[in-house]
C-alpha positions as CSV (number, residue, x, y, z in Angstrom):
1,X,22.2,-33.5,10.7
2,X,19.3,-33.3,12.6
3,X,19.2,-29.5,12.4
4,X,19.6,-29.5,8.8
5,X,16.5,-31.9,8.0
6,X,14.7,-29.8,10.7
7,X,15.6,-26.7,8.5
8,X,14.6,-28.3,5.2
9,X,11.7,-29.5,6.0
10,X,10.3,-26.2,7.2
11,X,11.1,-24.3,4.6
12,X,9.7,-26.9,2.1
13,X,6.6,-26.4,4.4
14,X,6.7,-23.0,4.4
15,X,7.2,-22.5,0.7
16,X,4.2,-24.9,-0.3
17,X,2.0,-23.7,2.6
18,X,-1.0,-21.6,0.9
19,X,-2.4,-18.5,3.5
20,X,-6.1,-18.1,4.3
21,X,-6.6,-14.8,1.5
22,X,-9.8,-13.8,4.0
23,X,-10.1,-11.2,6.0
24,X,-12.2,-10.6,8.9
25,X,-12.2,-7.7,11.2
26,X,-14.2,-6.1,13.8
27,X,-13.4,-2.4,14.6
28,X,-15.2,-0.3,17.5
29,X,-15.3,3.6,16.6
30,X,-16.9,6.8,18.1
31,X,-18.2,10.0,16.2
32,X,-19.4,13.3,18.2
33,X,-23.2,13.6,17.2
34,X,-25.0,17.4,17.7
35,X,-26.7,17.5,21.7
36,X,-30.3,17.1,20.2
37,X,-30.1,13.8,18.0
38,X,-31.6,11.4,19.1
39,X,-32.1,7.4,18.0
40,X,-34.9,8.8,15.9
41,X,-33.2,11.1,13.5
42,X,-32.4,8.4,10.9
43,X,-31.6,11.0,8.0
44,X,-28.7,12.8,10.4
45,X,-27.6,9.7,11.9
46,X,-27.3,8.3,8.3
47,X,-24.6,10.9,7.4
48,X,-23.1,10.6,10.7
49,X,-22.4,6.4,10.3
50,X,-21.5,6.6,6.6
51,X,-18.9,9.5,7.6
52,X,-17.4,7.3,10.3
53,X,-17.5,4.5,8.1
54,X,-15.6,6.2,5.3
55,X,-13.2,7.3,8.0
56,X,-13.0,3.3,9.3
57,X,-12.1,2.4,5.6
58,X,-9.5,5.1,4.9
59,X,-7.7,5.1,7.6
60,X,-7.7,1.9,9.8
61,X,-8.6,-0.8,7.2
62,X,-5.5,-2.2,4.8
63,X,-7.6,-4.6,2.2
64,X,-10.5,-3.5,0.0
65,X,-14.0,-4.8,1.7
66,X,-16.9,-5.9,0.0
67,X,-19.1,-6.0,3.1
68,X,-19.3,-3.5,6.1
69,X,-21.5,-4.5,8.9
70,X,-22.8,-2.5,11.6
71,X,-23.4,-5.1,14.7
72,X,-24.3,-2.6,17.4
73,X,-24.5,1.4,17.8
74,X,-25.4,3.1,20.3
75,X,-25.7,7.2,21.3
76,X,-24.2,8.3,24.8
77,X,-24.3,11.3,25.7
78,X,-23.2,13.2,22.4
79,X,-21.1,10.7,21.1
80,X,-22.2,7.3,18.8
81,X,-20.3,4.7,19.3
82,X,-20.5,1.9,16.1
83,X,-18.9,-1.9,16.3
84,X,-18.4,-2.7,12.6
85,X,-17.3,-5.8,11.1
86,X,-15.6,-5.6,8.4
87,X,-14.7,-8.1,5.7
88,X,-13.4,-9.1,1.8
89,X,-15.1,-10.9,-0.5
90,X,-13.3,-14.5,1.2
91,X,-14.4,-13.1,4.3
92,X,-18.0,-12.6,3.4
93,X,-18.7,-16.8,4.0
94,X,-17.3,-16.2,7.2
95,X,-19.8,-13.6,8.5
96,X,-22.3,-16.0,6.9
97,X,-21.3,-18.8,8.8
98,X,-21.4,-17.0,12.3
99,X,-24.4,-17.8,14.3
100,X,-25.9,-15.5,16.2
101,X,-27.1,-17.1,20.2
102,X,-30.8,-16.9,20.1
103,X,-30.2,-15.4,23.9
104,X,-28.2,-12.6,22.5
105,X,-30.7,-11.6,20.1
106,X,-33.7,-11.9,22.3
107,X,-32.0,-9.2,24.9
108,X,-31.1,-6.7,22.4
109,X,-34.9,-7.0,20.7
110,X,-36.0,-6.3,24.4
111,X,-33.6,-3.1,25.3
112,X,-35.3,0.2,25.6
113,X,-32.0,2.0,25.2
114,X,-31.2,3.9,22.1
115,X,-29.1,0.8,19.5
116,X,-29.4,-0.2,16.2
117,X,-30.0,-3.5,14.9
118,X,-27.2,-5.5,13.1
119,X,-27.4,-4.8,9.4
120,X,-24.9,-5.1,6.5
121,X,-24.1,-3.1,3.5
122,X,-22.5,-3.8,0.9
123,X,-20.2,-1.6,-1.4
C-alpha cells in the first residue's frame, strides 16, 4: 500500500509540476584567424566572431536565443578562442541578474594581453 501511495503521489507531482522554460548556456569555441591579425583589426575580427557565432547557433544550440553574449576572447597564436553565453528570452533576466565580482572586472581592465570586453548582442 505504501508503494502504491508512493507512486501516486509522484506522478500527481510530476503531472502538475511546471519546468523552468529558460535557458541558459555558456559555450567556449575556437576559430583559426589569418597569422597577421591582431586585437586591433576590429573589421576582420568582426567577420571572424559573427562566423563562429553563426556556427555556435546552427550547430550546438537546440532553442532559438534572443541574446548572445561574448564574455571573454582572446587570440593565441592563430586561433581565437570566444566564451559565449547564450540565452532565450526567459533566460535574458537571468544574465541580468548575474553580478559580476568587482575583483574580476578590475583584473581584466588591467591585462595587457590581447581580450575583449564582455558585450551582448542581441538578435
Amino acid at each position: 500500500m505504501k508503494t502504491l501511495s508512493a507512486v501516486v503521489v509522484g506522478v500527481a507531482v510530476a503531472l502538475y509540476a511546471q519546468v523552468a522554460g529558460a535557458y541558459l548556456v555558456q559555450v567556449v569555441t575556437t576559430v583559426p584567424v589569418a597569422a597577421g591579425v591582431s586585437a586591433e583589426d576590429t573589421p576582420q575580427l568582426a567577420d571572424v566572431v559573427q562566423s563562429a557565432v553563426r556556427d555556435v547557433l546552427a550547430h550546438a544550440i537546440a532553442f532559438t536565443p534572443t541574446v548572445v553574449r561574448i564574455e571573454d576572447a582572446r587570440i593565441i597564436g592563430e586561433r581565437l578562442y570566444l566564451v559565449l553565453l547564450i540565452a532565450d528570452a526567459e533566460g535574458e533576466s537571468t544574465i541580468e541578474g548575474l553580478a559580476a565580482d568587482p575583483a574580476e572586472s578590475e583584473s581584466k581592465t588591467q591585462d595587457t594581453d590581447r581580450s575583449a570586453h564582455p558585450g551582448a548582442v542581441r538578435f
